[in-house]
C-alpha positions as CSV (number, residue, x, y, z in Angstrom):
1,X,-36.1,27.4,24.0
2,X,-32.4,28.6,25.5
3,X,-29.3,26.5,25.0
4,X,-29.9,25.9,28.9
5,X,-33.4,24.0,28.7
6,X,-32.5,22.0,25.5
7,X,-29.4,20.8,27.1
8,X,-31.6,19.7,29.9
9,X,-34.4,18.5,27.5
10,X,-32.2,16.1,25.7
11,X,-31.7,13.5,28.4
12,X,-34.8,13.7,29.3
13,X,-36.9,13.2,26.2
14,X,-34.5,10.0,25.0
15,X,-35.6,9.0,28.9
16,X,-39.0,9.2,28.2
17,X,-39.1,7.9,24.5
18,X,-37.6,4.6,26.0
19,X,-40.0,4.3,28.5
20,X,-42.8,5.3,26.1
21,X,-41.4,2.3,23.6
22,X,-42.1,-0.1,26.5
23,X,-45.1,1.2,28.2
24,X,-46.9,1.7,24.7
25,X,-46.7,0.6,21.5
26,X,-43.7,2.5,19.0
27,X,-46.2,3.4,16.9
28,X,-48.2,4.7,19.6
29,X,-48.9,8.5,19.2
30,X,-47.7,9.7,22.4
31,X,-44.6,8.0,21.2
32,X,-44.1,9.5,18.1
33,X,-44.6,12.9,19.6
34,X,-42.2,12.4,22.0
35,X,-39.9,11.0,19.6
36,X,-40.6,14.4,17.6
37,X,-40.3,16.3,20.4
38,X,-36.6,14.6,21.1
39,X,-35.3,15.0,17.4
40,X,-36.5,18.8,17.5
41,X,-34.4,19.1,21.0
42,X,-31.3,18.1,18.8
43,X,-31.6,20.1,15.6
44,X,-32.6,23.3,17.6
45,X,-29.7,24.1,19.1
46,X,-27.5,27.1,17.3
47,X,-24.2,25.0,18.1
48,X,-25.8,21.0,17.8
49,X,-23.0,19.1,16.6
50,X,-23.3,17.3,13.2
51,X,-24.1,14.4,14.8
52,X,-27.1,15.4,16.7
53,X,-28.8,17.3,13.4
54,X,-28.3,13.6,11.7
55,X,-29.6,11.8,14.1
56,X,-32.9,14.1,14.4
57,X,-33.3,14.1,10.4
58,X,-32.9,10.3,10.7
59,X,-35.1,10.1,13.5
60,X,-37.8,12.2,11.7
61,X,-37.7,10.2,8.3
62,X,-38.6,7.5,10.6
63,X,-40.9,8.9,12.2
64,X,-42.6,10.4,8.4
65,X,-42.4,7.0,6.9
66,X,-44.5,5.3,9.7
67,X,-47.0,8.4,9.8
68,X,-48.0,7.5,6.0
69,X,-48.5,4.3,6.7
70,X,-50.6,4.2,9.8
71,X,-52.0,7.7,9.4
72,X,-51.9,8.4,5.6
73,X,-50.9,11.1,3.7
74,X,-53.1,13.8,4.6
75,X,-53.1,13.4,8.3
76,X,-52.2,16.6,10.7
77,X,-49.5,15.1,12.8
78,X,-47.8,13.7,9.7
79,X,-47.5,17.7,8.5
80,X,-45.8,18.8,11.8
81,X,-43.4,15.8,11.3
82,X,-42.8,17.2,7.3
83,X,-42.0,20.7,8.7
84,X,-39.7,19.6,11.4
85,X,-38.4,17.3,8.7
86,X,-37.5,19.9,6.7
87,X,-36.6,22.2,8.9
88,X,-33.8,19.9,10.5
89,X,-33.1,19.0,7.2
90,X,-32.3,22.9,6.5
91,X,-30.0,22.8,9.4
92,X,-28.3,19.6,8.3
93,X,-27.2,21.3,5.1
94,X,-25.9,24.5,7.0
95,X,-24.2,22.7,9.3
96,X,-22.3,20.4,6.7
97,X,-21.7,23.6,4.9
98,X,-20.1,25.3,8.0
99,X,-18.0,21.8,8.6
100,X,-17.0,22.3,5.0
101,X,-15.7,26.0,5.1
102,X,-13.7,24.7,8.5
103,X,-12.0,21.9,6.6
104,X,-10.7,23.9,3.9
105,X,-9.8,26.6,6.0
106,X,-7.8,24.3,8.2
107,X,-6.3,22.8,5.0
108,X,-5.2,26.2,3.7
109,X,-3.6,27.1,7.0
């Protein structure tokens, strides 16, 4: 997806992930795809703040813990939560890394 789209996406998805909360249950599956769907949106992005990649890796954990337990352990849609866990997890550490460098290089200069 371009920066352009996931800008747009963003809004959008938190939009419909409230209305989905209300409409259906949130442990609903449409739910937690959307909610997947809205934490990928944040972590995806080359330049997503720090912020946003937290966010989607809390958002994730969230949605992994309540996957096990309603789903169990072997269930599909639990794996494509895992993956996108770790993947935003991945991005979490690259992007406290690159806030680290910019600290000390600010502190240095």
């Amino acid at each position: 997806m371009t920066l352009h789209k996931l800008e747009e996406a963003r809004p959008f998805l938190r939009k419909l992930v409230g209305r989905a909360r209300r409409a259906l249950e949130p442990e609903d599956i449409t739910t937690f795809r959307l909610r997947r769907a809205y934490a990928e949106a944040l972590y995806s992005d080359g330049a997503s703040p720090v912020r946003d990649v937290r966010e989607a890796v809390t958002t994730l954990e969230e949605l992994d813990k309540a996957a096990r337990r309603i789903y169990g352990e072997d269930n599909p849609f639990r794996e494509h939560i895992r993956r996108s866990l770790e993947e935003a997890r991945k991005k979490l550490a690259d992007v406290d890394r690159g806030a680290a460098v910019e600290a000390a290089a600010e502190k240095w200069c």
